[in-house]
PDB file with one MODEL, atoms N, CA, C and O in Angstrom:
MODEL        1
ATOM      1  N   UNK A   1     -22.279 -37.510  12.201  1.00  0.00           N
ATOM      2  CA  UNK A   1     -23.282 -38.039  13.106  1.00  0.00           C
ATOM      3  C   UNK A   1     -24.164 -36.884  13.586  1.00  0.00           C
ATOM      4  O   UNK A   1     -23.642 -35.814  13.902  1.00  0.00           O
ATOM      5  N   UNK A   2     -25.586 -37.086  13.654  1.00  0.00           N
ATOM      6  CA  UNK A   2     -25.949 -36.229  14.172  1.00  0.00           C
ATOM      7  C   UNK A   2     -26.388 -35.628  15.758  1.00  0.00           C
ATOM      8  O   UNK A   2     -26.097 -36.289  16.755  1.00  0.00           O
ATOM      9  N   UNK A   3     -26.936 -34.638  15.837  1.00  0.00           N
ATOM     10  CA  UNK A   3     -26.847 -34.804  17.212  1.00  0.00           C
ATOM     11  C   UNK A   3     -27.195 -35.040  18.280  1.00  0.00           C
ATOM     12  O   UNK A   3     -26.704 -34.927  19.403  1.00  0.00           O
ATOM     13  N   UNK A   4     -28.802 -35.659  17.559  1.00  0.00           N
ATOM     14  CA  UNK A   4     -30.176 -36.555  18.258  1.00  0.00           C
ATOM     15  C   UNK A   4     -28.884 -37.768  18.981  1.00  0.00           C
ATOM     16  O   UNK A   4     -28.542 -37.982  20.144  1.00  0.00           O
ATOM     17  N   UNK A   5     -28.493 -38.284  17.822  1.00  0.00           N
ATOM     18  CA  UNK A   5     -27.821 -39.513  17.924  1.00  0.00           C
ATOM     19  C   UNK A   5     -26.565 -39.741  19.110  1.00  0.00           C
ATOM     20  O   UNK A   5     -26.337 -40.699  19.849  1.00  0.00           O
ATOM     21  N   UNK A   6     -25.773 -38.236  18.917  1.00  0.00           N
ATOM     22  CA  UNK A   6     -24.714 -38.462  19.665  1.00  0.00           C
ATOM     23  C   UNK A   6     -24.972 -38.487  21.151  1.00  0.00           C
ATOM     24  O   UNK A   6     -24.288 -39.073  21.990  1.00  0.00           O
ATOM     25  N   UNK A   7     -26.569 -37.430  21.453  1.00  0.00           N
ATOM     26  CA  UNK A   7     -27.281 -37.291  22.589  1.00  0.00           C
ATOM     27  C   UNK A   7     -27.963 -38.208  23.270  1.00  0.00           C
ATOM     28  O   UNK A   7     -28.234 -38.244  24.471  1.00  0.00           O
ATOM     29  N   UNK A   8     -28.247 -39.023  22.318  1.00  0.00           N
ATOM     30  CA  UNK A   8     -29.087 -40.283  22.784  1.00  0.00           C
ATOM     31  C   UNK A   8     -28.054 -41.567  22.945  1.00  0.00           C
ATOM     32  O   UNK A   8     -28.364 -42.286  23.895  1.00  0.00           O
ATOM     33  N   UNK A   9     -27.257 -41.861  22.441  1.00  0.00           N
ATOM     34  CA  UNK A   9     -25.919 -42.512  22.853  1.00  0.00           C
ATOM     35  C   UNK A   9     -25.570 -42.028  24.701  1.00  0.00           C
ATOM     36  O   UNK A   9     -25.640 -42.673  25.747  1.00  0.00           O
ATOM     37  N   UNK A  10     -25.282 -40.940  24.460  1.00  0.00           N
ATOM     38  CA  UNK A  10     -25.056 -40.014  25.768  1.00  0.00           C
ATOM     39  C   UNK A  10     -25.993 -40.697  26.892  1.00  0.00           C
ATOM     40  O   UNK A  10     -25.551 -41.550  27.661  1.00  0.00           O
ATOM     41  N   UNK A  11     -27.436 -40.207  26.915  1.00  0.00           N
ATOM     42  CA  UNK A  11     -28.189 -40.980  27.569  1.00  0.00           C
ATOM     43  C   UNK A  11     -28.165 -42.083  27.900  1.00  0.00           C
ATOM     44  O   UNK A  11     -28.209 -42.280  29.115  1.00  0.00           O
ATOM     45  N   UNK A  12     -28.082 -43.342  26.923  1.00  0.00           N
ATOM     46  CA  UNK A  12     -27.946 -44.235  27.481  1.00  0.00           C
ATOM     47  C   UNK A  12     -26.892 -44.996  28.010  1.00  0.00           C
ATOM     48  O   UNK A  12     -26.991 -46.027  28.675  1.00  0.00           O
ATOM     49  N   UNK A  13     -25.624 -44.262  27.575  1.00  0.00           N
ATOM     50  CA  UNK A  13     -24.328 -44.827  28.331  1.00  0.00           C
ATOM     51  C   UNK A  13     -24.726 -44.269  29.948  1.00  0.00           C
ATOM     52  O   UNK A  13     -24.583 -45.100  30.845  1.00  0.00           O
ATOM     53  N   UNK A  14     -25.121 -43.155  30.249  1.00  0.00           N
ATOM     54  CA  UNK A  14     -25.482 -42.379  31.621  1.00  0.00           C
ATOM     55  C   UNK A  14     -26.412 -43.764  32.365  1.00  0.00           C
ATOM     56  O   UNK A  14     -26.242 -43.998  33.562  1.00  0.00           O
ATOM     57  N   UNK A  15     -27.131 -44.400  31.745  1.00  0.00           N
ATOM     58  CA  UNK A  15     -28.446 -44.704  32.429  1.00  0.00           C
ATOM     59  C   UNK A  15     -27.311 -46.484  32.797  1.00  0.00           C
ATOM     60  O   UNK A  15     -27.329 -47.132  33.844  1.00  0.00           O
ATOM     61  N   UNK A  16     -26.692 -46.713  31.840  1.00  0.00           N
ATOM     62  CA  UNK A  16     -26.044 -47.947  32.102  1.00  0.00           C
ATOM     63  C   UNK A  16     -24.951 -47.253  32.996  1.00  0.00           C
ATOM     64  O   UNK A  16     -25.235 -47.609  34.139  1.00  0.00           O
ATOM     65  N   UNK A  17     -24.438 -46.877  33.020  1.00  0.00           N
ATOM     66  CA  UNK A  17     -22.944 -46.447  34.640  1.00  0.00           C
ATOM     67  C   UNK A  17     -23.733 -46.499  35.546  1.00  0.00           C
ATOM     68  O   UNK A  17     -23.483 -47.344  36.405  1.00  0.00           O
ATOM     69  N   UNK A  18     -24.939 -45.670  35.722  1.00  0.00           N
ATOM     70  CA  UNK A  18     -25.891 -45.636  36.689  1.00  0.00           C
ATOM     71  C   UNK A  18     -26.504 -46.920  37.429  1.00  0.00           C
ATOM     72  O   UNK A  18     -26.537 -47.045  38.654  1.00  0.00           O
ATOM     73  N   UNK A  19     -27.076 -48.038  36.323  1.00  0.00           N
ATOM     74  CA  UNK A  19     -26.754 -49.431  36.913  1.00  0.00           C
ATOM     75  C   UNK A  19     -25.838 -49.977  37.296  1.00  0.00           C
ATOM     76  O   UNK A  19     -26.066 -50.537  38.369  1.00  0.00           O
ATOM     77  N   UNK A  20     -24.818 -50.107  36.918  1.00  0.00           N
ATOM     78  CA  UNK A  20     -23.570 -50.212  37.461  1.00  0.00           C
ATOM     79  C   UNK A  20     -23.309 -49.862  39.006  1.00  0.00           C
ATOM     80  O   UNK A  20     -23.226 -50.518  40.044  1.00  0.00           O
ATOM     81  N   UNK A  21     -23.221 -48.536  38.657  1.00  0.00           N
ATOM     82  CA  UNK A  21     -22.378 -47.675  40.468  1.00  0.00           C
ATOM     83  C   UNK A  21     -23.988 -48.211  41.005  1.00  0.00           C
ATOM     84  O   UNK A  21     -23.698 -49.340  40.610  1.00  0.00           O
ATOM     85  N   UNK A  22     -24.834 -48.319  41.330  1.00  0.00           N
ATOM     86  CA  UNK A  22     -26.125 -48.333  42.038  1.00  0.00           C
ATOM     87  C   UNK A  22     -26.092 -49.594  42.230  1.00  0.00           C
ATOM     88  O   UNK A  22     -26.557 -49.814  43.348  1.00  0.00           O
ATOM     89  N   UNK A  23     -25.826 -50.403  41.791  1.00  0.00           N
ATOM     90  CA  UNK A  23     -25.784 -52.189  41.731  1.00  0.00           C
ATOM     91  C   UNK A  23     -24.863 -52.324  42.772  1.00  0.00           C
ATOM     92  O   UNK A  23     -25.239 -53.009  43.723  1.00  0.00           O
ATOM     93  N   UNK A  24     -23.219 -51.604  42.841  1.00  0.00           N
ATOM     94  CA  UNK A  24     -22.139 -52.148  43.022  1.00  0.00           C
ATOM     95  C   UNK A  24     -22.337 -51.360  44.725  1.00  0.00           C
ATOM     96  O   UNK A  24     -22.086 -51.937  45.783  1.00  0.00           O
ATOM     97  N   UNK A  25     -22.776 -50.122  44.601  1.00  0.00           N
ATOM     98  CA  UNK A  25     -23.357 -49.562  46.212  1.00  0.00           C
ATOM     99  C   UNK A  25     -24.258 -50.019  47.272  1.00  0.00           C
ATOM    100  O   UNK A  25     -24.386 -49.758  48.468  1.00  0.00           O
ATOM    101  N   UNK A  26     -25.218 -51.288  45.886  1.00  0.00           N
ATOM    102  CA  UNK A  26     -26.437 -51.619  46.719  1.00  0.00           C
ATOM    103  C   UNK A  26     -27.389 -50.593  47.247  1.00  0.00           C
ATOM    104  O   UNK A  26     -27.669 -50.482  48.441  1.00  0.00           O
ATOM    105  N   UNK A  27     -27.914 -49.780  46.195  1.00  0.00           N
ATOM    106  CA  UNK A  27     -28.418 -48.513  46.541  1.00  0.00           C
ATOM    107  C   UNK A  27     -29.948 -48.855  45.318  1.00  0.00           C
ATOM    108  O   UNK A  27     -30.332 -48.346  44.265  1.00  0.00           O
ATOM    109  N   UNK A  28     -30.392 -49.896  46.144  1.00  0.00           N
ATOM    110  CA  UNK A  28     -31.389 -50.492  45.216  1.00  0.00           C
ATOM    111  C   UNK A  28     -32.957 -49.191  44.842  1.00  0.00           C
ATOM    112  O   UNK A  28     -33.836 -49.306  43.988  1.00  0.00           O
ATOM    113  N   UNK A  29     -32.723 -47.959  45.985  1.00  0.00           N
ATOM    114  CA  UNK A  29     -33.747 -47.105  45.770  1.00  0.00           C
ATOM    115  C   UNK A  29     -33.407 -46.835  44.585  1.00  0.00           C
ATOM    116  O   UNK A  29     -34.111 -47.090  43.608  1.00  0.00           O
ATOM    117  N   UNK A  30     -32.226 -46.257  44.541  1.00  0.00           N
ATOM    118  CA  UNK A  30     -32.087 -45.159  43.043  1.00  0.00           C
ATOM    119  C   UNK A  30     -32.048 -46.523  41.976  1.00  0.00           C
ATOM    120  O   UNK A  30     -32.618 -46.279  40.913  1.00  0.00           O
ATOM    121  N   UNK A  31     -31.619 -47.563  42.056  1.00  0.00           N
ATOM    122  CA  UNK A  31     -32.252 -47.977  41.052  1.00  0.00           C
ATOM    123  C   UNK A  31     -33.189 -48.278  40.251  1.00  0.00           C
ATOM    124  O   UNK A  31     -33.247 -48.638  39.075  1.00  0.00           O
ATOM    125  N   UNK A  32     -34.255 -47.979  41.450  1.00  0.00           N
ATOM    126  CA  UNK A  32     -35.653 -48.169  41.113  1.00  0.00           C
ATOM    127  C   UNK A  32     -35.863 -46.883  40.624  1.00  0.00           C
ATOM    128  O   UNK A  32     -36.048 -46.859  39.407  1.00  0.00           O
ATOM    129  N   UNK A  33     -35.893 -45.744  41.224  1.00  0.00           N
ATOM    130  CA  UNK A  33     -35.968 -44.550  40.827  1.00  0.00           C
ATOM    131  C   UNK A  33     -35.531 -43.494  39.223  1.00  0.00           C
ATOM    132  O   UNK A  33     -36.144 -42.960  38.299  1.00  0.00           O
ATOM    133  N   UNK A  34     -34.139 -43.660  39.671  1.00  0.00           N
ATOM    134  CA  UNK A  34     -33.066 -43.384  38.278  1.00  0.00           C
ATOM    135  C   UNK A  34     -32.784 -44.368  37.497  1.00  0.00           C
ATOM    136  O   UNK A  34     -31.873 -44.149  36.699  1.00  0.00           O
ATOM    137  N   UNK A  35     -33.461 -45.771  37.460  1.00  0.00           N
ATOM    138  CA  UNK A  35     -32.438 -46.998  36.041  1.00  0.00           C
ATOM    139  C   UNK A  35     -33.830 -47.289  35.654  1.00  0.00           C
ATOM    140  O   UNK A  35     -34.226 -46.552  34.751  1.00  0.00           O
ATOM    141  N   UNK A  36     -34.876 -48.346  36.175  1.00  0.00           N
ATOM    142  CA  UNK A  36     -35.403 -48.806  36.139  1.00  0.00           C
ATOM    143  C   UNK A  36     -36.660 -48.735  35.537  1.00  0.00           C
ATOM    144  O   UNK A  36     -37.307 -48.664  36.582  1.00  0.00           O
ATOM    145  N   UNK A  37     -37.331 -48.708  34.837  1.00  0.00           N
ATOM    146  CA  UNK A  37     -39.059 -48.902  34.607  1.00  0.00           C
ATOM    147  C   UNK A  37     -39.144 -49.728  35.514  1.00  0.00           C
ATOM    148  O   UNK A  37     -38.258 -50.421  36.015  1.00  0.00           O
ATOM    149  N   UNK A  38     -40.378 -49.656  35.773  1.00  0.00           N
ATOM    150  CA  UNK A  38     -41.502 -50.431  36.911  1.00  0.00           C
ATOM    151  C   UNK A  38     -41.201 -52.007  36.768  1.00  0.00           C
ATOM    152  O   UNK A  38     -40.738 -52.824  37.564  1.00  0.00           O
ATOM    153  N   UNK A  39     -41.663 -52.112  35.390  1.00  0.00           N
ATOM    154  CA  UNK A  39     -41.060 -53.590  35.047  1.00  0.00           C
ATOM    155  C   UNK A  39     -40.204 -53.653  33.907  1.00  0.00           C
ATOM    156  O   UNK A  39     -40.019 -52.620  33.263  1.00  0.00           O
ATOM    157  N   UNK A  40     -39.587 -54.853  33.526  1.00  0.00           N
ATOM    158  CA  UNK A  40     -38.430 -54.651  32.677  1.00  0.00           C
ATOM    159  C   UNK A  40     -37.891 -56.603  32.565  1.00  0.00           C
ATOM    160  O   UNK A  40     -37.712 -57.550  33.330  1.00  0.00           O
ATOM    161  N   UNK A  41     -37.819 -56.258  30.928  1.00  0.00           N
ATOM    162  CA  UNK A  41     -37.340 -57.463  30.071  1.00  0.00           C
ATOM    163  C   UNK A  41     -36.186 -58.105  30.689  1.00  0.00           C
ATOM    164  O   UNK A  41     -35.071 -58.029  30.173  1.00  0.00           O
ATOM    165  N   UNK A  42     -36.408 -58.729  31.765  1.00  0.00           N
ATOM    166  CA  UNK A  42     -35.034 -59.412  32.395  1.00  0.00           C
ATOM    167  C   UNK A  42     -34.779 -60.463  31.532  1.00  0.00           C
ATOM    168  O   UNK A  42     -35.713 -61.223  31.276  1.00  0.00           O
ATOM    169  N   UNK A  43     -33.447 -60.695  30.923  1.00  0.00           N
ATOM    170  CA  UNK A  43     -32.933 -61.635  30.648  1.00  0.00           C
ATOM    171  C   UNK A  43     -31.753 -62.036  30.540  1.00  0.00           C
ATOM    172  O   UNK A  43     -31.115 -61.610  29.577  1.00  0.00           O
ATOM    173  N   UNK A  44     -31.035 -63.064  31.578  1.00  0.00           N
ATOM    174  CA  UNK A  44     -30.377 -63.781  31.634  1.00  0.00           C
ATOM    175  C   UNK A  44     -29.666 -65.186  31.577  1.00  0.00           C
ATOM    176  O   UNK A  44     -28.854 -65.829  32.242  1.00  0.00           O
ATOM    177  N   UNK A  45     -30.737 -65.374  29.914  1.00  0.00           N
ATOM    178  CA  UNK A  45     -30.574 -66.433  29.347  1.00  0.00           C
ATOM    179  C   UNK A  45     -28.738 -67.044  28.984  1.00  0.00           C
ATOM    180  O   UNK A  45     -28.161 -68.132  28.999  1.00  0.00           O
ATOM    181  N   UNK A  46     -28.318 -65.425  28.649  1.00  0.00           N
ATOM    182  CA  UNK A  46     -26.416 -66.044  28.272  1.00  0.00           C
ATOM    183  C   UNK A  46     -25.889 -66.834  29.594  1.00  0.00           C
ATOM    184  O   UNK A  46     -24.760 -67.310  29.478  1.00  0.00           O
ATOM    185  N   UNK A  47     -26.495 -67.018  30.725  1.00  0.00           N
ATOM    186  CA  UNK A  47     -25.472 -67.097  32.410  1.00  0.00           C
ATOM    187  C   UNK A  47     -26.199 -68.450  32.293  1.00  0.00           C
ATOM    188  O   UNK A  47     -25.381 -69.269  32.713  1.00  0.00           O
ATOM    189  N   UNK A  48     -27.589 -69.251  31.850  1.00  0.00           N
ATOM    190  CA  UNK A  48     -28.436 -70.074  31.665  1.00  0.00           C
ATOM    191  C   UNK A  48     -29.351 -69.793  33.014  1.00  0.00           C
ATOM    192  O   UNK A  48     -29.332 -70.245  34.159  1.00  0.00           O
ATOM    193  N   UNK A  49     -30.019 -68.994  32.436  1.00  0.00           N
ATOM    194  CA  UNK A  49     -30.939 -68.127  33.913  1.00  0.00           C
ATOM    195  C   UNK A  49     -32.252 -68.651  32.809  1.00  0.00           C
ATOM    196  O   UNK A  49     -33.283 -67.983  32.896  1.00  0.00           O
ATOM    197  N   UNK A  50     -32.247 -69.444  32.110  1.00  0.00           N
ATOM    198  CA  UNK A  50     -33.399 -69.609  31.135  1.00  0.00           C
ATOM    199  C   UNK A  50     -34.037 -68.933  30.740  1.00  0.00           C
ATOM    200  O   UNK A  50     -33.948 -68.103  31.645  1.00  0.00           O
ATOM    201  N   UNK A  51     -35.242 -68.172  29.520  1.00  0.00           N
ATOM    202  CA  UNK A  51     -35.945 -67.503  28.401  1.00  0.00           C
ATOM    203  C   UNK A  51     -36.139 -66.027  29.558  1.00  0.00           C
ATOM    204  O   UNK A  51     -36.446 -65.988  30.749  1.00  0.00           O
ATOM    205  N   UNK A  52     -35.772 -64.838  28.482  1.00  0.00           N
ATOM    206  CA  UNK A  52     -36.151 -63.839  29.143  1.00  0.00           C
ATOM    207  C   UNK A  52     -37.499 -63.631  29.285  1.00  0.00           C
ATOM    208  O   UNK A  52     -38.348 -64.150  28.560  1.00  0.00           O
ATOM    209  N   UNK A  53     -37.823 -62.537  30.628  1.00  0.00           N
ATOM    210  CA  UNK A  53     -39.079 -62.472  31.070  1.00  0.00           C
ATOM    211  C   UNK A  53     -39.253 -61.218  31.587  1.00  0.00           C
ATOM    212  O   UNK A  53     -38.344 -60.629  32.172  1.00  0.00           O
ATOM    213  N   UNK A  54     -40.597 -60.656  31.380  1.00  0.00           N
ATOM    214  CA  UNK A  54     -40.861 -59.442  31.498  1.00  0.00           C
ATOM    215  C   UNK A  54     -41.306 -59.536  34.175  1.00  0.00           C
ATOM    216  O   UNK A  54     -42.091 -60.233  34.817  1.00  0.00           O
ATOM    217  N   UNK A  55     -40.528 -58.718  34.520  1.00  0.00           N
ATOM    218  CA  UNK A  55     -40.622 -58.808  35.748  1.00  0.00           C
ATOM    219  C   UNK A  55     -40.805 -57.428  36.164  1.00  0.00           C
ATOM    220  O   UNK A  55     -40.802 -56.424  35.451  1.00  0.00           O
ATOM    221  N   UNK A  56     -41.011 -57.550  37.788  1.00  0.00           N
ATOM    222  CA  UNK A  56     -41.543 -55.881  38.460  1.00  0.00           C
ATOM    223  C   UNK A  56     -39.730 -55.533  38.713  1.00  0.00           C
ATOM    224  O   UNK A  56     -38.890 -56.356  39.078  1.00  0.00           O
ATOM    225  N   UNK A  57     -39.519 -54.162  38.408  1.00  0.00           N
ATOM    226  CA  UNK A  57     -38.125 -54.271  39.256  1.00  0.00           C
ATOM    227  C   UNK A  57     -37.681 -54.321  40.644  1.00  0.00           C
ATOM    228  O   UNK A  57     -36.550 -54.599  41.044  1.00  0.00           O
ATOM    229  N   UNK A  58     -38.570 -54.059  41.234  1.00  0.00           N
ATOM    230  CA  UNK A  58     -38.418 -54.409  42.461  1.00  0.00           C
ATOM    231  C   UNK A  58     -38.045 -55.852  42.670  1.00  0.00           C
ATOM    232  O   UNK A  58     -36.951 -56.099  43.177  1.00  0.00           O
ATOM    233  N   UNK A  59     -38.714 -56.658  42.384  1.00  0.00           N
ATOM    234  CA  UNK A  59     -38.173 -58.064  42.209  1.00  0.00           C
ATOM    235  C   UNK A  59     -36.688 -58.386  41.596  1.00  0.00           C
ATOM    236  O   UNK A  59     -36.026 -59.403  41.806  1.00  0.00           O
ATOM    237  N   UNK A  60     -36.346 -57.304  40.816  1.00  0.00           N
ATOM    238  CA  UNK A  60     -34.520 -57.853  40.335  1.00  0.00           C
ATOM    239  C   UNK A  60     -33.917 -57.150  41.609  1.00  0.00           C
ATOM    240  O   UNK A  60     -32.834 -57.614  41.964  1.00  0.00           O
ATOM    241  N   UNK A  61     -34.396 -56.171  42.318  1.00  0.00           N
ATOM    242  CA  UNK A  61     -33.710 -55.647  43.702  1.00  0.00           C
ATOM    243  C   UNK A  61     -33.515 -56.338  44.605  1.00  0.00           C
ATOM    244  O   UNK A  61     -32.381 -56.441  45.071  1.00  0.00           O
ATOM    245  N   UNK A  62     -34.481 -56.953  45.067  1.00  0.00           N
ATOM    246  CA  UNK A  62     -34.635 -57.720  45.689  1.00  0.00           C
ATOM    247  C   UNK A  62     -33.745 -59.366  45.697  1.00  0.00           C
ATOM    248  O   UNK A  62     -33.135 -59.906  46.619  1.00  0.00           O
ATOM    249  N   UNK A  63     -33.994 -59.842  44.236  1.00  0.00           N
ATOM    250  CA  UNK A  63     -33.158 -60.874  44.275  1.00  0.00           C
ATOM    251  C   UNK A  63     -31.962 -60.289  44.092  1.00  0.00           C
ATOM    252  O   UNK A  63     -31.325 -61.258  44.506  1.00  0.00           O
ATOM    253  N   UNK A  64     -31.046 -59.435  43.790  1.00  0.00           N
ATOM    254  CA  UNK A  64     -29.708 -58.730  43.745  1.00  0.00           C
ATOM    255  C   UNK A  64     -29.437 -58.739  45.375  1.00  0.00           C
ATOM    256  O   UNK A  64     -28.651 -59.565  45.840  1.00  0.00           O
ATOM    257  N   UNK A  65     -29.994 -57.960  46.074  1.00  0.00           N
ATOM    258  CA  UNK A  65     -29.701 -57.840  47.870  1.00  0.00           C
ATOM    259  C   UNK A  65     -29.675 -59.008  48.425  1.00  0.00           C
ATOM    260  O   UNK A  65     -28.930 -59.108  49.400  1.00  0.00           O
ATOM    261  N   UNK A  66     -30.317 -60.014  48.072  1.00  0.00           N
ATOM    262  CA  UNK A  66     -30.308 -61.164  48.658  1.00  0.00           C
ATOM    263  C   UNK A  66     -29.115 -62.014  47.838  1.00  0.00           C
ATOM    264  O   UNK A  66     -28.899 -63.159  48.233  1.00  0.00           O
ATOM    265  N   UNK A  67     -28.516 -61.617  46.978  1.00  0.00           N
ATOM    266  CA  UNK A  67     -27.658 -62.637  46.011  1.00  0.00           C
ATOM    267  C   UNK A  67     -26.004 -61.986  46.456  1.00  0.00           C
ATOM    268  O   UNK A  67     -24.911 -62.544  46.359  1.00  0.00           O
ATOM    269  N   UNK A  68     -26.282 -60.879  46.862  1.00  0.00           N
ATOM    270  CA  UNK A  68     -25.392 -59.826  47.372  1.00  0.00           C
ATOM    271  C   UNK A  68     -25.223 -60.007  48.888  1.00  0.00           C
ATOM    272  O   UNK A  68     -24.065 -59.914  49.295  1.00  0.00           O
ATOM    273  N   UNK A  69     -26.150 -60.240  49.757  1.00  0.00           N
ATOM    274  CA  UNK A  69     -25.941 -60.721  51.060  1.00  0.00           C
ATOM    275  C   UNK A  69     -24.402 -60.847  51.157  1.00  0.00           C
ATOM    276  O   UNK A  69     -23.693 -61.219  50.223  1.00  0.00           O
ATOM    277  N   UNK A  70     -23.853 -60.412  52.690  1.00  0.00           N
ATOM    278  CA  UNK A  70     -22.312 -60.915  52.853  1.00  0.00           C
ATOM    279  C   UNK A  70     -20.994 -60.523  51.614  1.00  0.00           C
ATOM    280  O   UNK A  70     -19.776 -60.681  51.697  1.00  0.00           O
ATOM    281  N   UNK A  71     -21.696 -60.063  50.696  1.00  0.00           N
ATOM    282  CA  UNK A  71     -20.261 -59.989  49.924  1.00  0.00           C
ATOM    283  C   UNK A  71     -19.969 -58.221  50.411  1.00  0.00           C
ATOM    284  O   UNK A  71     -20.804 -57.319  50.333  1.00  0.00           O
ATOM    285  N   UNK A  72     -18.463 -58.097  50.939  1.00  0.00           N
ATOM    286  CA  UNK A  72     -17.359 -56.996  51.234  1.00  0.00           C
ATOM    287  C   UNK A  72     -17.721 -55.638  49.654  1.00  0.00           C
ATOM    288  O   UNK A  72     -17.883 -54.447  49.920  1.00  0.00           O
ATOM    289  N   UNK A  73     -17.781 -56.166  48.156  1.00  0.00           N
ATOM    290  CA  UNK A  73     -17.631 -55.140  47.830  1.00  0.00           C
ATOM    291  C   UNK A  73     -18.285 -56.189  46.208  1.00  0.00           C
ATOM    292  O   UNK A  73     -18.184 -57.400  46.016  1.00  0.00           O
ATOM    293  N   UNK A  74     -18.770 -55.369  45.521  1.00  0.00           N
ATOM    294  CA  UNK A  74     -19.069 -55.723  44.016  1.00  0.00           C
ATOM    295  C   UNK A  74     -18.508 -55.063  43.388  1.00  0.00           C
ATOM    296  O   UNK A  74     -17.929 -54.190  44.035  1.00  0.00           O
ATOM    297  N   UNK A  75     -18.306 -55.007  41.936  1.00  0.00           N
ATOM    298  CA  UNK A  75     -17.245 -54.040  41.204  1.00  0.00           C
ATOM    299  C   UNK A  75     -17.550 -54.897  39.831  1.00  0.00           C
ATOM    300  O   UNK A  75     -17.434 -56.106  39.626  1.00  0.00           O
ATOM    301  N   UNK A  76     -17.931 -53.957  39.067  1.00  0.00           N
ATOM    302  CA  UNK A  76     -18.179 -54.045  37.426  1.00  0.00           C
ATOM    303  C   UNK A  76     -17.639 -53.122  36.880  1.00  0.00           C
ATOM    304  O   UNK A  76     -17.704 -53.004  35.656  1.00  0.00           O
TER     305      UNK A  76
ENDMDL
END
């Protein structure tokens, strides 16, 4: 394998934990900051969230904090 490949693997496992722990902290800045493009191919067609769609991320923050309201702890 080479080592563009093994590096760029690298990267993007980093950028997905990063959604993760930032999701599960509710630390919706750095997600905007460190995960996110501005906008981004939301789709959650597998959950039946119907046809993916290109959105601002602020808007998946937003509906996350509010969907998150009241819950003690998240964990992925």
């Amino acid at each position: 394998m080479e080592e563009i490949e093994i590096a760029n693997k690298f990267e993007i496992t980093e950028v997905v934990n990063r959604l993760f722990i930032h999701t599960d902290y509710q630390e919706w800045d750095k997600l905007l900051t460190m995960v996110f493009a501005p906008e981004v191919v939301f789709d959650m067609s597998s959950v039946g969230a119907g046809e993916a769609k290109t959105i601002k991320a602020e808007e998946i923050c937003q509906m996350w904090a509010k969907g998150f309201e009241g819950l003690d702890g998240i964990h992925h």
